[in-house]
VEXPA-267056 format. One record per residue (C-alpha): residue in three letters; x, y, z. Coordinates in nm, 4 decimals, padded with zeros to 6 digits. Example, Ala and Ser with C-alpha at 12.3 -4.5 7.8 and 13.67 -1.06 7.14 Angstrom:
["ALA", [01.2300, -00.4500, 00.7800]];
["SER", [01.3670, -00.1060, 00.7140]];
***
This chain:
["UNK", [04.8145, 03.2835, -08.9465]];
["UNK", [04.6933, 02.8988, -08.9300]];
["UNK", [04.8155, 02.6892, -08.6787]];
["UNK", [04.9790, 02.3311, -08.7576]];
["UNK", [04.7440, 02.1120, -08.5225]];
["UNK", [05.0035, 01.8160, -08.6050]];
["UNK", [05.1982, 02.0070, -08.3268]];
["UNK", [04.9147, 01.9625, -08.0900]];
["UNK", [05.0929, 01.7758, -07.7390]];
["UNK", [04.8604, 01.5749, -07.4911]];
["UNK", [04.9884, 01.5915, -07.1601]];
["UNK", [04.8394, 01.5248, -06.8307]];
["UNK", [04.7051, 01.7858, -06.6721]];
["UNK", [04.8003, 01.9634, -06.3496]];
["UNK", [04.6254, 02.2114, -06.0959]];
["UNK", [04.7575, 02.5449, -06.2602]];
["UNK", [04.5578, 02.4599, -06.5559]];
["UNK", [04.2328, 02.4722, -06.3937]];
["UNK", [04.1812, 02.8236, -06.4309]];
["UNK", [04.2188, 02.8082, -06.8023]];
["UNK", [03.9844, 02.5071, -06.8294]];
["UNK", [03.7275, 02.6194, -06.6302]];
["UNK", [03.6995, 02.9500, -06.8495]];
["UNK", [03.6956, 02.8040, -07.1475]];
["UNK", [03.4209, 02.5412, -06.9995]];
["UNK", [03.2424, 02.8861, -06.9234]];
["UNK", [03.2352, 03.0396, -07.2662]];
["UNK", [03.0881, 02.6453, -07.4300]];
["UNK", [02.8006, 02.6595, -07.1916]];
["UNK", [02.7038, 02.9326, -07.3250]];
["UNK", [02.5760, 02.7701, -07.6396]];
["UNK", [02.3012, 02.5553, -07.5101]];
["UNK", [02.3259, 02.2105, -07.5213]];
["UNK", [02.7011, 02.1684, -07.5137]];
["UNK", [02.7203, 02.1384, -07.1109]];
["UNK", [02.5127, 02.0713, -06.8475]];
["UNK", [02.6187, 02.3113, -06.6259]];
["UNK", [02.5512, 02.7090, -06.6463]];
["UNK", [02.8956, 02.9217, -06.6135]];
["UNK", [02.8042, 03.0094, -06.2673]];
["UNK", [02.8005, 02.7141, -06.1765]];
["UNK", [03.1490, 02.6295, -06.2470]];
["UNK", [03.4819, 02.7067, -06.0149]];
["UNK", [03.8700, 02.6640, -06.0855]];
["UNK", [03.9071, 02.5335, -05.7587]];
["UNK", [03.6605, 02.2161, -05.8362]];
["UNK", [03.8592, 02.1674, -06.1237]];
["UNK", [04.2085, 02.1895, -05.9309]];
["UNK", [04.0442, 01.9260, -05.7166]];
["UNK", [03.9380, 01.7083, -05.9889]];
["UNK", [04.3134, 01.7253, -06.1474]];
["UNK", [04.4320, 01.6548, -05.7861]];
["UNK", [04.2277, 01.3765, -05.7422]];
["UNK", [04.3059, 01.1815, -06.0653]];
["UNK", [04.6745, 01.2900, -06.0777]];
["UNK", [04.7799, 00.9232, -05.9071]];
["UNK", [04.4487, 00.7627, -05.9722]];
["UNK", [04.5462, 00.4260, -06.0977]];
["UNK", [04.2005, 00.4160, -06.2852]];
["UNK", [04.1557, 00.7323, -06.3852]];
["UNK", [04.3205, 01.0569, -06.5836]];
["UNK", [04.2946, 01.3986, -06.6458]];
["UNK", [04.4472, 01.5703, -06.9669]];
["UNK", [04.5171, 01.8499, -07.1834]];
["UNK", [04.5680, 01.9166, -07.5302]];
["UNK", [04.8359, 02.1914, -07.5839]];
["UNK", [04.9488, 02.3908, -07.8864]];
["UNK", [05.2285, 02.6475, -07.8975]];
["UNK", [05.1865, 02.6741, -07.4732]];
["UNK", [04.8166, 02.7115, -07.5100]];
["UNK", [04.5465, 02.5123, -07.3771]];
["UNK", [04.3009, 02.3883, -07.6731]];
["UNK", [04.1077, 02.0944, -07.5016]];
["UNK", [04.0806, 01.8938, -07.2322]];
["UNK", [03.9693, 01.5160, -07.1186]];
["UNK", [03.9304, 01.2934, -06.8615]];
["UNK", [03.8398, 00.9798, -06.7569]];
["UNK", [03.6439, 00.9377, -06.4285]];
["UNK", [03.6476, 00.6335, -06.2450]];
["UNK", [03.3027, 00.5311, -06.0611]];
["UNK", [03.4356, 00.4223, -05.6871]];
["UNK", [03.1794, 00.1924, -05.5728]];
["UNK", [03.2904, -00.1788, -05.5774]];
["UNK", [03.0647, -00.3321, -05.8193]];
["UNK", [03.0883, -00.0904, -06.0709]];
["UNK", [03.4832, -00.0203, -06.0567]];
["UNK", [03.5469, -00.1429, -06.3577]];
["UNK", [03.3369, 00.1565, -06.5507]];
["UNK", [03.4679, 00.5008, -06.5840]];
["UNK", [03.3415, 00.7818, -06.7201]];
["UNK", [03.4679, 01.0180, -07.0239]];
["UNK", [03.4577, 01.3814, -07.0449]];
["UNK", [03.5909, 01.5378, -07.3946]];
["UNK", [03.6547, 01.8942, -07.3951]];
["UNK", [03.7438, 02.1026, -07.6711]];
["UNK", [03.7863, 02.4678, -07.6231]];
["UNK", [03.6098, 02.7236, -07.8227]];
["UNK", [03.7926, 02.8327, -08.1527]];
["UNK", [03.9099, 02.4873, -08.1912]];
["UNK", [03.6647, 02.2597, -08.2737]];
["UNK", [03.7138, 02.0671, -08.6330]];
["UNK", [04.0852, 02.0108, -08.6073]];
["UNK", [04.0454, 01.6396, -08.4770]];
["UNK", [04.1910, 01.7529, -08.0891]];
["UNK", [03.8594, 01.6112, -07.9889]];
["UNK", [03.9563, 01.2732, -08.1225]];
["UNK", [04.3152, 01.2325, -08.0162]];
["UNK", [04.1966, 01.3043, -07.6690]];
["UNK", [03.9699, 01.0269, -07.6469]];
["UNK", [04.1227, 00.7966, -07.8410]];
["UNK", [04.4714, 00.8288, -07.5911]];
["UNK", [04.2214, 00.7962, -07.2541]];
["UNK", [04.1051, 00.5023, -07.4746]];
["UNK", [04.4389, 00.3343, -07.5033]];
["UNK", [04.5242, 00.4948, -07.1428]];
["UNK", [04.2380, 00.2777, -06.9827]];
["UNK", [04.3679, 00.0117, -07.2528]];
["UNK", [04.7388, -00.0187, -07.1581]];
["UNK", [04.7659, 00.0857, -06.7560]];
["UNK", [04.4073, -00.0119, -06.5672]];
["UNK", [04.1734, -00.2630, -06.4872]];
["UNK", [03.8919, -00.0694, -06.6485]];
["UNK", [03.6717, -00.2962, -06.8729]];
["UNK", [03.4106, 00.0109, -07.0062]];
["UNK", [03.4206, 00.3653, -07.0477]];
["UNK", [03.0460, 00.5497, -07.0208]];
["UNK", [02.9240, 00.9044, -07.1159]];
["UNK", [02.6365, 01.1031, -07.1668]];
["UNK", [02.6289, 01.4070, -07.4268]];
["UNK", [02.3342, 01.6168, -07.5072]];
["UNK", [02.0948, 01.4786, -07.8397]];
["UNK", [02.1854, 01.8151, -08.0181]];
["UNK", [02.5428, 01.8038, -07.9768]];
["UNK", [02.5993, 01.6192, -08.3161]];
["UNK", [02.9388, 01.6553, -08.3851]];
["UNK", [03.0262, 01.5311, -08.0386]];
["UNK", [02.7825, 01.1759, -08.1004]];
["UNK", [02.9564, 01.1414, -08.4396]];
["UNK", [03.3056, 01.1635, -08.2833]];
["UNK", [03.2450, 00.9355, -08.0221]];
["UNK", [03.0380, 00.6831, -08.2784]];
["UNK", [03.4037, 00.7285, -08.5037]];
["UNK", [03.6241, 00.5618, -08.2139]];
["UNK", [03.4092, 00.3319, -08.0994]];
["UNK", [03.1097, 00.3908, -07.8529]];
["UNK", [02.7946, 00.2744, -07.8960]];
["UNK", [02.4279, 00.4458, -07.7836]];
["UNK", [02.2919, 00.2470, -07.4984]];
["UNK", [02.0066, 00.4559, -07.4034]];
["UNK", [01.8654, 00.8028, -07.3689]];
["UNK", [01.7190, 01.0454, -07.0562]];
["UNK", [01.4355, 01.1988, -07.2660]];
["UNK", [01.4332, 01.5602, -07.2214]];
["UNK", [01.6606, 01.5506, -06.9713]];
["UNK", [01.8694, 01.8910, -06.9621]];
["UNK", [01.6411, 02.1866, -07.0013]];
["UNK", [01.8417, 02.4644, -07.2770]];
["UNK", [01.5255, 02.7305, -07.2087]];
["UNK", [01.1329, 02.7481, -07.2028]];
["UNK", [00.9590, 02.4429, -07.3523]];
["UNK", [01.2932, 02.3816, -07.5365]];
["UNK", [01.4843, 02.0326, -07.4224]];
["UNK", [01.7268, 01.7542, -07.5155]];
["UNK", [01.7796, 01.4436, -07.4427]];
["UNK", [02.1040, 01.2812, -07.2550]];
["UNK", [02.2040, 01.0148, -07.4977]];
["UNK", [02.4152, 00.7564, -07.3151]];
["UNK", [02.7027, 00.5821, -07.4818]];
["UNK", [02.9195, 00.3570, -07.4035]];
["UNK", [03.2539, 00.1323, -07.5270]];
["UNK", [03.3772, -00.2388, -07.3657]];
["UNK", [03.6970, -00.1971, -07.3611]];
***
């Protein structure tokens, strides 16, 4: 059976999705390169806490991508809190495994684009993602970002084996 991903809603997220997002974050870092952090390292509670946080957060969102009740991605947008850079947030893009290739990726950052657009004083949106993570570069090239730098061999996938953090970025 092939799902219609036209009937994909974006909805903000709340705390009694954590548990879903945090296992599917657990099953993508298992592909090296993809995340920074290794499953263990991950908890639904952080997660609830990051949902709680940004739930009211005039600069700052956290969302899901949902298809026939199912969780398929999530995104947010991460304000930085110190004064002189409040006007920068960053972007996570999340899209869970089984998934990918559909375009979810894109119509989650393009609405926490418009989101940061339409309701906030944010002027930029930042993020890093890993030099091997291709598709991800190319999707966030298509809407808009830019490379600004790179962390040479910055995350460590295994023995002698590293990527770099590229960092990107889009003025809003």
């Amino acid at each position: 059976m092939s799902r219609n991903y036209l009937n994909v809603v974006i909805r903000q997220a709340k705390p009694s999705d954590a548990l879903t997002i945090v296992k599917a974050e657990q099953t993508i870092t298992l592909e090296p390169g993809h995340m920074v952090y290794r499953p263990h390292e991950l908890s639904d509670e952080s997660f609830r806490d990051k949902i709680g946080d940004l739930s009211d957060h005039p600069r700052g969102v956290y969302l899901v991508a949902e298809l026939e009740g199912s969780i398929i991605g999530h995104a947010m947008l991460d304000p930085l809190e110190l004064e002189a850079i409040q006007h920068v947030a960053q972007i996570v893009t999340t899209v869970h495994p089984g998934h990918q290739g559909h375009g979810i990726g894109q119509r989650l950052t393009e609405h926490l684009i418009e989101w940061a657009r339409s309701r906030t004083p944010l002027e930029k949106i930042e993020l890093q993602v890993r030099s091997c993570n291709s598709p991800a570069i190319s999707l966030y090239k298509k809407v808009g970002f830019q490379e600004e730098g790179r962390c040479l061999r910055r995350v460590k996938l295994a023995d002698d084996q590293y990527a770099d953090d590229v960092l990107m970025g889009l003025w809003l």
